[in-house]
MIPA-942560 format. One record per residue (C-alpha): x, y, z; residue number from 1. Coordinates in steps of 0.5 Angstrom, whole numbers, plus 2048, in hexadecimal, padded with zeros to 3 digits. Example, Ala and Ser with C-alpha at 12.3 -4.5 7.8 and 13.67 -1.06 7.14 Angstrom:
<pt <819, 7F7, 810>, 1>,
<pt <81B, 7FE, 80E>, 2>,
# end
This chain:
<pt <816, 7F0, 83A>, 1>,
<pt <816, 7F1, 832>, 2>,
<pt <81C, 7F4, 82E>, 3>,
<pt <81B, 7FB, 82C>, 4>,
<pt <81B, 7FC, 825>, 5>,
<pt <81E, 802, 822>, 6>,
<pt <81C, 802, 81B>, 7>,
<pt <81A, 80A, 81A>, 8>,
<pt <81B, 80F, 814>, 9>,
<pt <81B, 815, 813>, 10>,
<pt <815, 819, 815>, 11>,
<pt <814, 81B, 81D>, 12>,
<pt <80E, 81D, 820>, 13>,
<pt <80C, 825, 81E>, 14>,
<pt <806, 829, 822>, 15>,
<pt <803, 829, 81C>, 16>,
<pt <802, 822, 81C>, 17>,
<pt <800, 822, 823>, 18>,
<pt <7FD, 81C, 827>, 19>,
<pt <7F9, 81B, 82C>, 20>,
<pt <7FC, 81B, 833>, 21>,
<pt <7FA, 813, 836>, 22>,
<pt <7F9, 80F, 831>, 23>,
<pt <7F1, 80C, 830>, 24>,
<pt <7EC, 808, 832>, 25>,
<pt <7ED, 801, 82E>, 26>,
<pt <7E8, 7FF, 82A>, 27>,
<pt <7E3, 7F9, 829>, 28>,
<pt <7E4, 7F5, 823>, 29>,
<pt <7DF, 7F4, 81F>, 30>,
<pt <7DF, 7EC, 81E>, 31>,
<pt <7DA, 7E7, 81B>, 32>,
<pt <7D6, 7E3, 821>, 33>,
<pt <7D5, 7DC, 820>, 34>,
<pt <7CF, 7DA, 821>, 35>,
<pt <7CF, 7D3, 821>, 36>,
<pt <7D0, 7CF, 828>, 37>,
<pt <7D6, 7CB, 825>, 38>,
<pt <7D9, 7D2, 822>, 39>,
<pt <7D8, 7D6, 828>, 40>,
<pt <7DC, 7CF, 82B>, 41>,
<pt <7E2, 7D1, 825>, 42>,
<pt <7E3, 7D8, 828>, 43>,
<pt <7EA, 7D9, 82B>, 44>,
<pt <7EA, 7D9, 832>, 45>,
<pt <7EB, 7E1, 834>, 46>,
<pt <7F2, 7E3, 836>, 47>,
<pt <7F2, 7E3, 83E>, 48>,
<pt <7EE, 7E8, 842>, 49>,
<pt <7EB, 7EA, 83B>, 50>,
<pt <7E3, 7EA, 83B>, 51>,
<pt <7E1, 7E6, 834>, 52>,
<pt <7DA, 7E9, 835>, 53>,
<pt <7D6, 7E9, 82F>, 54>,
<pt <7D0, 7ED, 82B>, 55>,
<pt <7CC, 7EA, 825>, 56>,
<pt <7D2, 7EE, 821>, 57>,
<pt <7D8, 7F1, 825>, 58>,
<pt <7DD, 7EE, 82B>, 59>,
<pt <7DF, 7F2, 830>, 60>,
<pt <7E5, 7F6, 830>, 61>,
<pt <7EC, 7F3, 833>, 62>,
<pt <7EE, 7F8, 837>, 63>,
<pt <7F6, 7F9, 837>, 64>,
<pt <7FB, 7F5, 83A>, 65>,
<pt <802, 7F3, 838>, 66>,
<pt <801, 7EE, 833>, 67>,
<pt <7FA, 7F0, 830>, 68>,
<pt <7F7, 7F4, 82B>, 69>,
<pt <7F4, 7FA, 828>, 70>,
<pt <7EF, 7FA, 823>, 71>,
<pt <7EE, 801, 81F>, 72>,
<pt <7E9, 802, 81B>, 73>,
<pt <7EB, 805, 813>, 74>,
<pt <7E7, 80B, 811>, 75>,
<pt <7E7, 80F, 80B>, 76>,
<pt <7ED, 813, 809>, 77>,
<pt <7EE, 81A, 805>, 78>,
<pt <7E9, 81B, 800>, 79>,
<pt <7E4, 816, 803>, 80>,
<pt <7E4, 817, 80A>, 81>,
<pt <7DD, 81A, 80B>, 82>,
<pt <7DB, 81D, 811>, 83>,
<pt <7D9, 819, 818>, 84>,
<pt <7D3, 817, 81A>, 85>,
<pt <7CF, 811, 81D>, 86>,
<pt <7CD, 80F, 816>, 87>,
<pt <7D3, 810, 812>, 88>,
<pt <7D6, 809, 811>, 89>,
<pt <7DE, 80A, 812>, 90>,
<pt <7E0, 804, 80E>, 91>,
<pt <7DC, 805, 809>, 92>,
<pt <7DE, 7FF, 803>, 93>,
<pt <7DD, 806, 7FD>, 94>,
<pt <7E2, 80A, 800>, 95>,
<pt <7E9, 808, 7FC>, 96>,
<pt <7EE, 80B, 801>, 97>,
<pt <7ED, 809, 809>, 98>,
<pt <7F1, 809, 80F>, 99>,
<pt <7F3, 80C, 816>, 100>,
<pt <7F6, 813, 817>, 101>,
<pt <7FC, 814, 81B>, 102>,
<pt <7FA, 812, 822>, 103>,
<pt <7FE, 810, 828>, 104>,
<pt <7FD, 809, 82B>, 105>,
<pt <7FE, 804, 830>, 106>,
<pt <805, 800, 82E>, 107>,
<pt <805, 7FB, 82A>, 108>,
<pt <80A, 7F8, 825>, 109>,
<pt <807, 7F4, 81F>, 110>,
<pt <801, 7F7, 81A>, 111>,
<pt <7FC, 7F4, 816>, 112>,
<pt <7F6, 7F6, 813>, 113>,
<pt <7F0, 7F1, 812>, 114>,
<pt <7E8, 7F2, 80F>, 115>,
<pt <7E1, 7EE, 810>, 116>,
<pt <7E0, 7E9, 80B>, 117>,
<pt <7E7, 7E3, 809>, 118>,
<pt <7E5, 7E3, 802>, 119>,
<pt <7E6, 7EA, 801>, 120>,
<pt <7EC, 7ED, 7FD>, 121>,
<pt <7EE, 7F4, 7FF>, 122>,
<pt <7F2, 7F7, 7F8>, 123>,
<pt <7F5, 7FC, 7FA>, 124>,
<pt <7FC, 7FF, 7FD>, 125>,
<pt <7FC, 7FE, 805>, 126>,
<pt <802, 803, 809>, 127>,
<pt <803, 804, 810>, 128>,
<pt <808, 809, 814>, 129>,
<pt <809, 809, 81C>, 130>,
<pt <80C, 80C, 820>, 131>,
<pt <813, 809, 825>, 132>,
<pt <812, 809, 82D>, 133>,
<pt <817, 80D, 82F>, 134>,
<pt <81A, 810, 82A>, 135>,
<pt <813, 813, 827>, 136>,
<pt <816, 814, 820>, 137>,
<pt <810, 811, 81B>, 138>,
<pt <812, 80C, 816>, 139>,
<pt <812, 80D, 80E>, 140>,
<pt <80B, 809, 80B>, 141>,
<pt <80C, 802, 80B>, 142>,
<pt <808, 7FD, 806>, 143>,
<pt <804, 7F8, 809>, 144>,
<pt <802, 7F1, 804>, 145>,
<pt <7FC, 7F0, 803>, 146>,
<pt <7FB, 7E8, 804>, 147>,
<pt <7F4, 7E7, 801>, 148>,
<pt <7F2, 7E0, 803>, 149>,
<pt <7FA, 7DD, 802>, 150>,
<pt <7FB, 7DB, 809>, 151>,
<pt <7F4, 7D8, 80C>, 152>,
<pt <7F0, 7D1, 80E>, 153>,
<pt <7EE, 7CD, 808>, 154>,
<pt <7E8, 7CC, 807>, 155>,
<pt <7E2, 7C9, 80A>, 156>,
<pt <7E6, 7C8, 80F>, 157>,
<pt <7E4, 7CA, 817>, 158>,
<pt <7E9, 7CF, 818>, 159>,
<pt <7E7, 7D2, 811>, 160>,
<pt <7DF, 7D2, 813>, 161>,
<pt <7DF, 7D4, 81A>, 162>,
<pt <7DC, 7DB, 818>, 163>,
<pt <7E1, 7DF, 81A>, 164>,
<pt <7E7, 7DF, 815>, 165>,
<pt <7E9, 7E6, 812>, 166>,
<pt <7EC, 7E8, 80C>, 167>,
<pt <7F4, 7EC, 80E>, 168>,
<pt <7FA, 7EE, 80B>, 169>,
<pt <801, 7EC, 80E>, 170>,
<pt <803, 7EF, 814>, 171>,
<pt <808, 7F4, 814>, 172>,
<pt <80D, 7F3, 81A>, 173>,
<pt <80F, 7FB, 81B>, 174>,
<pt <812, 7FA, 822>, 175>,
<pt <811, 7FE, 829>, 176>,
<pt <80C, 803, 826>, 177>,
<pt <807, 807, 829>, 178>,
<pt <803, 80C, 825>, 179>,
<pt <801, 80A, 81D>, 180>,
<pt <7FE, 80D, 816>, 181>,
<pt <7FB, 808, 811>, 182>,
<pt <7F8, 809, 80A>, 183>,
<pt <7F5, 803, 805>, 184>,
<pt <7F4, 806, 7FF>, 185>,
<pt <7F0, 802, 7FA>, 186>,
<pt <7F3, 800, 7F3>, 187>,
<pt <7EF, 802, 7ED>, 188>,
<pt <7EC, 7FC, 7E9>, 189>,
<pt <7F1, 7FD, 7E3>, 190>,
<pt <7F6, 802, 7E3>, 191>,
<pt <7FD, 803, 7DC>, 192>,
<pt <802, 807, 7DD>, 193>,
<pt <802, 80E, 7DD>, 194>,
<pt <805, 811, 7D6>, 195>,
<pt <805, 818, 7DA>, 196>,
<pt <80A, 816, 7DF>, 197>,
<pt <80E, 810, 7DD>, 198>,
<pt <810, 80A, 7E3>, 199>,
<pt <80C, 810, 7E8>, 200>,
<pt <805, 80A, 7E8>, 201>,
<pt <7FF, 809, 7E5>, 202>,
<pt <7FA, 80D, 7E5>, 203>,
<pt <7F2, 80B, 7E5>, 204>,
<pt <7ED, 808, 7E0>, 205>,
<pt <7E8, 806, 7E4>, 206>,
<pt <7E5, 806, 7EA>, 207>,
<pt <7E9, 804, 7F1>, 208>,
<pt <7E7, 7FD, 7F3>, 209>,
<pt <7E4, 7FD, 7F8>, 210>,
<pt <7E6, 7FC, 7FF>, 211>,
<pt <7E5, 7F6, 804>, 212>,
<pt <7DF, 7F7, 809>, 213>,
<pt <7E1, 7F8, 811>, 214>,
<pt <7E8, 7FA, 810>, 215>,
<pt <7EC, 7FB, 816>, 216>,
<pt <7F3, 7FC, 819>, 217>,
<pt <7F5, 7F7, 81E>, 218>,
<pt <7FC, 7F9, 823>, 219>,
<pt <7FF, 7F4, 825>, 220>,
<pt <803, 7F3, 82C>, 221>,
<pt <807, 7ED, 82D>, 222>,
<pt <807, 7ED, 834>, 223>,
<pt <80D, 7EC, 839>, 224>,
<pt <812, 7E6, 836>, 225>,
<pt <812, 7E1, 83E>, 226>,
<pt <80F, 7DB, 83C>, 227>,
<pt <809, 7D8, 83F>, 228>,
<pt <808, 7D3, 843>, 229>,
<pt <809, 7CC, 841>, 230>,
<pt <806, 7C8, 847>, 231>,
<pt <7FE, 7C9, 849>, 232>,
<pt <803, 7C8, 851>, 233>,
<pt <808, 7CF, 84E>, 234>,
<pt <801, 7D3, 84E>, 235>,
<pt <800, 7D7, 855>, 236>,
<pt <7F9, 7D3, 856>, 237>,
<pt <7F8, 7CC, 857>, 238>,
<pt <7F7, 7C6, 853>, 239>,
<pt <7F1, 7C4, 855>, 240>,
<pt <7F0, 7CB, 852>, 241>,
<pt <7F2, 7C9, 84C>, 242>,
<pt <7EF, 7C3, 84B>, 243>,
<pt <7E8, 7C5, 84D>, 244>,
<pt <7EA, 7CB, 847>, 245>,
<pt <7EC, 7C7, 842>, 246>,
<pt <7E6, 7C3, 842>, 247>,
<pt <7E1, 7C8, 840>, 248>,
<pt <7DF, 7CB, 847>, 249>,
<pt <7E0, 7D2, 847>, 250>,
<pt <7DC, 7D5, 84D>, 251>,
<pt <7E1, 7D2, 853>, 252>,
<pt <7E1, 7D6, 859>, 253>,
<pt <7E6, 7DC, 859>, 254>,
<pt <7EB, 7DB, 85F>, 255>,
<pt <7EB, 7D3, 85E>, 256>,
<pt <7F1, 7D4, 85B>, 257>,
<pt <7F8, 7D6, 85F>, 258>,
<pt <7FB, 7DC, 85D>, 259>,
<pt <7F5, 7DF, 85A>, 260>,
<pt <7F4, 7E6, 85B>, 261>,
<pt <7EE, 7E8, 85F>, 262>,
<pt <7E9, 7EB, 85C>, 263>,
<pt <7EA, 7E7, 855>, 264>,
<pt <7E5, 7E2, 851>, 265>,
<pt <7E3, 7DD, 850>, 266>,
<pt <7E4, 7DE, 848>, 267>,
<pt <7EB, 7E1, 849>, 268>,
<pt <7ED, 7DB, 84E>, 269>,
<pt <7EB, 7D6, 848>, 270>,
<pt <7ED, 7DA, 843>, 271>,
<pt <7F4, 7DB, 846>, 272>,
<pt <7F4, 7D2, 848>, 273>,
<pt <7F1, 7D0, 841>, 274>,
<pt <7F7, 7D5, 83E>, 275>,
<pt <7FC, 7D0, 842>, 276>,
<pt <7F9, 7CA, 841>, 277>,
<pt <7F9, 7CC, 839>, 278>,
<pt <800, 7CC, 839>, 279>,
<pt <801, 7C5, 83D>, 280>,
<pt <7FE, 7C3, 838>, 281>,
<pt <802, 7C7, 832>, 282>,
<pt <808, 7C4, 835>, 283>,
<pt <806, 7BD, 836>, 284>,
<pt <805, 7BC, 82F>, 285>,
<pt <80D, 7BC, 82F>, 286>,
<pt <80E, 7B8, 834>, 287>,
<pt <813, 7B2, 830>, 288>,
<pt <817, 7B8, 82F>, 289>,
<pt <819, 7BC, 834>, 290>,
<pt <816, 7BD, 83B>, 291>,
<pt <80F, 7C0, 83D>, 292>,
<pt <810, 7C7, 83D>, 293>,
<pt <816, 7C8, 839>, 294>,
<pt <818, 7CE, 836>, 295>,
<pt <81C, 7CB, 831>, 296>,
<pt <81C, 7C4, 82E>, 297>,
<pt <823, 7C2, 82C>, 298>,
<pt <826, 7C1, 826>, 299>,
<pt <829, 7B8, 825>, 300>,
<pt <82E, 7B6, 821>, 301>,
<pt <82C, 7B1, 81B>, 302>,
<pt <82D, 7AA, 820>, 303>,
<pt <82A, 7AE, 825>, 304>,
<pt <824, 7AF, 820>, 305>,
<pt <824, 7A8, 81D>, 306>,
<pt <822, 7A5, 824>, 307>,
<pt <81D, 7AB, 826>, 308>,
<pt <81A, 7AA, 81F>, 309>,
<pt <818, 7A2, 81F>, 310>,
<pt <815, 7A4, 826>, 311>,
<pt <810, 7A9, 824>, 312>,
<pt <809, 7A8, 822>, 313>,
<pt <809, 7AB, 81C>, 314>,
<pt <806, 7A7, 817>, 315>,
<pt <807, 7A0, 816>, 316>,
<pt <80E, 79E, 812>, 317>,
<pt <810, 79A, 80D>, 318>,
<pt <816, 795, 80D>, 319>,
<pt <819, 79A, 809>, 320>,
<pt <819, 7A0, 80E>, 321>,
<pt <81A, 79B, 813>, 322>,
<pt <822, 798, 810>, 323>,
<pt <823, 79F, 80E>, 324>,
<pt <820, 7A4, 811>, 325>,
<pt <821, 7AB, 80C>, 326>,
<pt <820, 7B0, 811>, 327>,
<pt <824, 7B6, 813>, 328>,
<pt <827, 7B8, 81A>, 329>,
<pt <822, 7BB, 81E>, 330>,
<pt <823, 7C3, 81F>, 331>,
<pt <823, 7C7, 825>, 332>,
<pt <81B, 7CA, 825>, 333>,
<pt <819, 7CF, 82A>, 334>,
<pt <812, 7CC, 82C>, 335>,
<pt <80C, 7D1, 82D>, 336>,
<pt <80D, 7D2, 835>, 337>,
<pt <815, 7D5, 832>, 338>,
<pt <812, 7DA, 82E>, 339>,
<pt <80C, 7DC, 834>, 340>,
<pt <807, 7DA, 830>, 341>,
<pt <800, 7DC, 834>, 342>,
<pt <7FC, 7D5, 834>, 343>,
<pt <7F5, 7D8, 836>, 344>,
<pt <7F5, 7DB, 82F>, 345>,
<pt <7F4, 7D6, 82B>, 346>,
<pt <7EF, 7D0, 82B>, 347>,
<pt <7EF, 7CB, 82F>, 348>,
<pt <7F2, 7C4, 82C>, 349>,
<pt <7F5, 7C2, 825>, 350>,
<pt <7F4, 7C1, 81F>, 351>,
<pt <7F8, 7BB, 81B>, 352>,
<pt <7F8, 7B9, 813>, 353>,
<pt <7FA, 7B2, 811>, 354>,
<pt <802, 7B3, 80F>, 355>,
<pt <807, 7B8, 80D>, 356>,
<pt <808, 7B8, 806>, 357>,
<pt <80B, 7BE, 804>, 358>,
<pt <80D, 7C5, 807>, 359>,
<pt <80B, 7CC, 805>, 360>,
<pt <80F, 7D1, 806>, 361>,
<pt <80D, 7D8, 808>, 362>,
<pt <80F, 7DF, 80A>, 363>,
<pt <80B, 7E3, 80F>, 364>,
<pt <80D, 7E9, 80B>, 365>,
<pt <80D, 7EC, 811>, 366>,
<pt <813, 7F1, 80F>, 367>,
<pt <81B, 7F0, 810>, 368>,
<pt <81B, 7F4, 816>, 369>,
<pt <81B, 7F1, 81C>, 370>,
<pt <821, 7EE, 820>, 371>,
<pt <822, 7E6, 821>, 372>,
<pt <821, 7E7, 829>, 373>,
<pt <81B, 7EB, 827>, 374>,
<pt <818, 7E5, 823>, 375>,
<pt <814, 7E2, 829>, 376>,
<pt <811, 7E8, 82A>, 377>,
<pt <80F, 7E8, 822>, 378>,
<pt <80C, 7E1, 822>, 379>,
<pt <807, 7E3, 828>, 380>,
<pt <805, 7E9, 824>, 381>,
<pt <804, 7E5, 81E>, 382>,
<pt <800, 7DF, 823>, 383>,
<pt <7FC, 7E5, 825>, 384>,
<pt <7FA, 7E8, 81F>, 385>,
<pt <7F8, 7E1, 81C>, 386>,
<pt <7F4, 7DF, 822>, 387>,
<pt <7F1, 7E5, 825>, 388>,
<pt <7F1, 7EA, 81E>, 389>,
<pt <7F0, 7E5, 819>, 390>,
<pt <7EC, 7E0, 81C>, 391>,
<pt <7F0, 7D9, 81B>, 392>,
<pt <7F1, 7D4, 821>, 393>,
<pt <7F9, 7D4, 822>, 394>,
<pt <7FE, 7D7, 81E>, 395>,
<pt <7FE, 7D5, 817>, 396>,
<pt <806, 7D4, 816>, 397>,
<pt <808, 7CD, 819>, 398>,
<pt <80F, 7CF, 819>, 399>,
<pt <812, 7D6, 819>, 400>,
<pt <819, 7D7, 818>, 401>,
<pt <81C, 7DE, 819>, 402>,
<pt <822, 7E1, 815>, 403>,
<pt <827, 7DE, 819>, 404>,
<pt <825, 7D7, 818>, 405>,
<pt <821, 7D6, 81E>, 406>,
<pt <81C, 7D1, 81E>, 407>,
<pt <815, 7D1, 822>, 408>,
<pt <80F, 7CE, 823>, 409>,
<pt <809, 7D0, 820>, 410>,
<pt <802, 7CE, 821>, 411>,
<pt <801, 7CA, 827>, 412>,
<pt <800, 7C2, 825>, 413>,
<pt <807, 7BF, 825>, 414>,
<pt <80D, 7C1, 821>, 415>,
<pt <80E, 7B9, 81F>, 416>,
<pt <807, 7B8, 81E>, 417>,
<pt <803, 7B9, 818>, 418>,
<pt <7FF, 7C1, 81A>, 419>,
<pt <7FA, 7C4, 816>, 420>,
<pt <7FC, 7CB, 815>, 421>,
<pt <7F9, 7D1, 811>, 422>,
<pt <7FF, 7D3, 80C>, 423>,
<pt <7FD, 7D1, 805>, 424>,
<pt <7F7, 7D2, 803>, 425>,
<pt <7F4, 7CB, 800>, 426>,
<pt <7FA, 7C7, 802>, 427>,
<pt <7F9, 7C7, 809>, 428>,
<pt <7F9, 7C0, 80A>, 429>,
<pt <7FE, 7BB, 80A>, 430>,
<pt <803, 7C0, 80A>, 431>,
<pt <806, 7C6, 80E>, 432>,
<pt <808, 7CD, 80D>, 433>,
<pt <80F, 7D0, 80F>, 434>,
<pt <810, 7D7, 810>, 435>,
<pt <816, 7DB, 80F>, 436>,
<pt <815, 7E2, 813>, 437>,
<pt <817, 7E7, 80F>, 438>,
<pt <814, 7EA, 807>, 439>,
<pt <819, 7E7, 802>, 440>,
<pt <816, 7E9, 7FC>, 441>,
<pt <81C, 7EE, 7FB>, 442>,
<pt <820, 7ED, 802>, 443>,
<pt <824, 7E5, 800>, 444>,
<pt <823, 7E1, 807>, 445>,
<pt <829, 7DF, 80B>, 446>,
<pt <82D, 7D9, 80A>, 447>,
<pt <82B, 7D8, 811>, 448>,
<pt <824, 7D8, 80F>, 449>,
<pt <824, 7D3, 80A>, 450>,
<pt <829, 7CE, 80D>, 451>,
<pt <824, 7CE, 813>, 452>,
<pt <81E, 7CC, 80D>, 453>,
<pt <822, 7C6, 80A>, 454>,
<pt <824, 7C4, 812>, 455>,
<pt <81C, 7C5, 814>, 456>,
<pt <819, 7C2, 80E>, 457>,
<pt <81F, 7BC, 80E>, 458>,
<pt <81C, 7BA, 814>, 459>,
<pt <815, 7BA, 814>, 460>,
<pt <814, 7B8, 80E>, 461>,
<pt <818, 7B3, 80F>, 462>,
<pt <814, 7B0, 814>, 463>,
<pt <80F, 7AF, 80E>, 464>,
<pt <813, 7AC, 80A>, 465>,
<pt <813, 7B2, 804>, 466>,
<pt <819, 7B3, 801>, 467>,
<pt <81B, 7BA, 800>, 468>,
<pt <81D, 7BB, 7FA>, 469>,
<pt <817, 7B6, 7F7>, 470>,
<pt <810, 7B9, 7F4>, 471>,
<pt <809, 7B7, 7F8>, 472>,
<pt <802, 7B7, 7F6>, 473>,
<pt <7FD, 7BB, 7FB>, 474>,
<pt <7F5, 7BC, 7FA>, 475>,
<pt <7F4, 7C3, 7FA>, 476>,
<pt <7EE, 7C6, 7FE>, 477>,
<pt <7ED, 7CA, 7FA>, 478>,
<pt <7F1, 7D1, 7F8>, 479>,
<pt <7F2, 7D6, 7F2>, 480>,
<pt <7F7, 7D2, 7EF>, 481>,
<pt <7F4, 7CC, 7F0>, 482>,
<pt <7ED, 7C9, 7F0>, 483>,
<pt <7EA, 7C6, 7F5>, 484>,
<pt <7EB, 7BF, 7F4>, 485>,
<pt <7F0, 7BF, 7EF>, 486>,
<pt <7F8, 7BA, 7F1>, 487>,
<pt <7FC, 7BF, 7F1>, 488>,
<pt <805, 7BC, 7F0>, 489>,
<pt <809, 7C1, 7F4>, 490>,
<pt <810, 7C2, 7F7>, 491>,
<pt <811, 7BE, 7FD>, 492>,
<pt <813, 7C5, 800>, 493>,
<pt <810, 7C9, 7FC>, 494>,
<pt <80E, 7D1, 7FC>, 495>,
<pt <808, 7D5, 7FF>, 496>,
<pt <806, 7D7, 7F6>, 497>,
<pt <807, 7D0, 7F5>, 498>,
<pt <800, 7CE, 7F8>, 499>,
<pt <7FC, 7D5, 7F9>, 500>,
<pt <7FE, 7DB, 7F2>, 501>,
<pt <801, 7E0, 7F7>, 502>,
<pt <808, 7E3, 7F8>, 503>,
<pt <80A, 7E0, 7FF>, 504>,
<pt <80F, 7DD, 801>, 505>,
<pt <812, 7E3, 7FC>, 506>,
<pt <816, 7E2, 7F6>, 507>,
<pt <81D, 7E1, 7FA>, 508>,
<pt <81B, 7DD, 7FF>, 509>,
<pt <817, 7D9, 7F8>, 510>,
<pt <81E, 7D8, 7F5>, 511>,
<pt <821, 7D5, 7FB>, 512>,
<pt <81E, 7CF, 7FC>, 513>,
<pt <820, 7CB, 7F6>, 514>,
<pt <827, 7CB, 7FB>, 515>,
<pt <823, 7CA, 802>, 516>,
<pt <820, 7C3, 7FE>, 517>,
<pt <828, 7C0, 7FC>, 518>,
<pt <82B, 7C3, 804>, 519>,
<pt <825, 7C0, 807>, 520>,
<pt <825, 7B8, 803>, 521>,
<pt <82C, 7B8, 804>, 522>,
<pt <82A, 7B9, 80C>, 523>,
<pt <826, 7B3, 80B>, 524>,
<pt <82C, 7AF, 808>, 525>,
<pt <829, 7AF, 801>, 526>,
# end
């Protein structure tokens, strides 16, 4: 079950703020439908016994379940809230204050909020509250940071171009909640002090910017933390089942699986065999390194990893790596089945860059209130959120790593291996994307944190010959601090800012990694 996170202040539920008795109906998301054969075939497969039925603009509401999301449509707020009507647009890009009023909903754990178009920026300020299962008592406003295209798929990539991604903010994990208010309030074009009221803000000059179209509010359950199967045998129905289902053929007879409950179809047997055969297919990527199914794949000392190195396939060797092999102690990595994630939500196969030249390192930004135990939870929220509520193929962190210094597996592929990830935003390839759980710009990270980074990095790095400490050239694919094209000499570990203008991986997390670069060489021998 998901620990339950009581992090409520202050304001309980008064009958003047009442809400409704049952929570409400979930609503459809509006999204992009590809039009294409070959993006309608880039879709992610749907959550398990979710319709993904289409029309030529929405897609049909997920109905809730453990481990699902509720999409709420923004309306206008306060002096922009215009009386309903089958015309009225609710979403309206002109009005510069939206939001959803306090209601009650079904339980989730994480927030998020996500609009139509991925190149559109929203300028403004994002604030949420929520409501404790259980205790019922209200949080005070809480920020949630606006991403704006920091965090995404390079360009001319398939994964960008599929014709579903959508612009977000960060997620906000918020604990055991079930009822929620928000409000996004635009920032105006230009704004100075107020000389009336000194240190109080700012007051306007201009009109407000403009609000992106289509935005949406998107709760998000993480679902229960039991792992899924790993072997298509484990699933209560057959292999020939499985194997008929991963090969495409989605309509075999109900009933020719063993354990399937009468009644059920086709489409729910082949979703829940595909979902199996997904995530055999997510283990056996790390076959060399722990067995298949394995929730964790366990840590090796240096002669250990020394032996395992020379015997990967990672990439030709030189001599040189072969008479001294500058790798670090492989850590202990807890694998995607260790942290339950969902395979069916995800594309099908992997996607590989040439090498690892460099780590980028992130925060999710995701806030500092969560226990180290509620951490796999975290991670399937912010798996959900990537894949259903902003489009992408996987989770775009290749490795997560939690306050207390736990490494886990990010987007499918392999850990020892060079996987494409959706981290940094014109420096994707030929690198991966490490994310700390938390907000560090003015929270320091914990040592445990850091020392997991320099273990992390030592390691994988190492694996592709780079030095951490060493500088390295990447070719951006283009981002708004460097220009499509253009050779870019980073940091061998380098953070979030160095190849996106953005605030992540936040300022004190920034600060230290001048000493996760010298831990990790040293980790390597150097």
């Amino acid at each position: 079950m998901r620990g339950f996170l009581a992090s409520s202040i202050g304001v309980t539920c008064a009958a003047a703020l009442a809400l409704p008795l049952t929570p409400p109906a979930v609503a459809a998301t509006a999204r992009p439908v590809p039009t294409s054969e070959a993006a309608t075939a880039a879709r992610p497969a749907p959550h398990a016994g979710t319709p993904d039925t289409t029309t030529t603009s929405r897609r049909a509401a997920e109905p809730y379940a453990p481990g699902s999301t509720q999409s709420l449509p923004l309306e206008p707020l306060g002096r922009n809230r215009a009386t309903p009507s089958a015309s009225t647009a609710p979403t309206a890009p002109s009005a510069p204050e939206q939001g959803v009023t306090r209601r009650a909903v079904h339980p989730f754990s994480l927030v998020g909020v996500v609009w139509d178009d991925p190149a559109a920026e929203l300028h403004g300020r994002v604030q949420v509250r929520t409501r404790a299962v259980g205790t019922g008592a209200w949080s005070d406003w809480q920020d949630v940071e606006a991403h704006n295209g920091d965090h995404a798929a390079d360009p001319d990539t398939p994964e960008r171009a599929a014709g579903r991604i959508r612009g977000a903010t960060a997620p906000l994990w918020v604990g055991d909640s079930d009822g929620v208010e928000l409000r996004v309030r635009s920032a105006p074009e230009s704004a100075e002090a107020d000389p009336a009221h000194p240190g109080t803000g700012t007051r306007d000059l201009t009109a407000a910017h403009p609000l992106p179209s289509g935005l949406r509010l998107e709760l998000v359950d993480p679902g229960d933390d039991a792992p899924p199967p790993a072997d298509p045998a484990d699933d209560p129905r057959t292999t020939d089942a499985v194997d008929e289902a991963a090969s495409g053929d989605d309509t075999f007879a109900a009933g020719a699986a063993s354990g399937v409950a009468a009644g059920a179809s086709a489409a729910d047997e082949a979703s829940a065999a595909g979902e199996a055969a997904a995530t055999t297919e997510a283990s056996a990527v790390n076959a060399d390194l722990a067995p298949l199914g394995a929730t964790e794949i366990p840590a090796l000392d240096r002669a250990e990893t020394e032996r395992e190195f020379l015997a990967l396939d990672v990439g030709k060797l030189t001599e040189q790596q072969r008479a001294r092999p500058y790798v670090g102690p492989r850590p202990s990595i807890v694998t995607r089945r260790g942290w339950g994630a969902n395979e069916g939500l995800r594309e099908r196969g992997f996607r590989y860059t040439k090498k690892v030249k460099a780590a980028f390192v992130h925060h999710t930004a995701s806030g500092n209130n969560y226990r180290c135990s509620q951490s796999p939870s975290l991670i399937r929220s912010i798996y959900r959120y990537h894949v259903r509520s902003m489009g992408w193929r996987d989770i775009g962190y290749n490795f997560v790593i939690d306050k207390c210094g736990k490494i886990y597996e990010g987007r499918a592929g392999g850990v020892a291996r060079p996987v494409l990830g959706a981290h940094t935003l014109g420096f994707n390839s030929n690198s991966m994307g490490i994310a700390v759980l938390g907000s560090y710009g003015a929270k320091k990270p914990s040592s445990a944190a850091v020392k997991a980074i320099a273990r992390l990095t030592a390691w994988k790095l190492g694996l592709y010959g780079m030095n951490p400490r060493g500088k390295t050239y990447l070719k951006s694919a283009g981002s708004n601090l460097h220009r499509k094209g253009k050779k870019v000499r980073l940091n061998v570990i380098s953070g979030h800012r160095d190849g996106f203008r953005t605030s992540c991986p936040g300022r004190k997390l920034y600060g230290k990694l001048g000493s996760a670069r010298s831990k990790a060489a040293r980790y390597q021998g150097r």
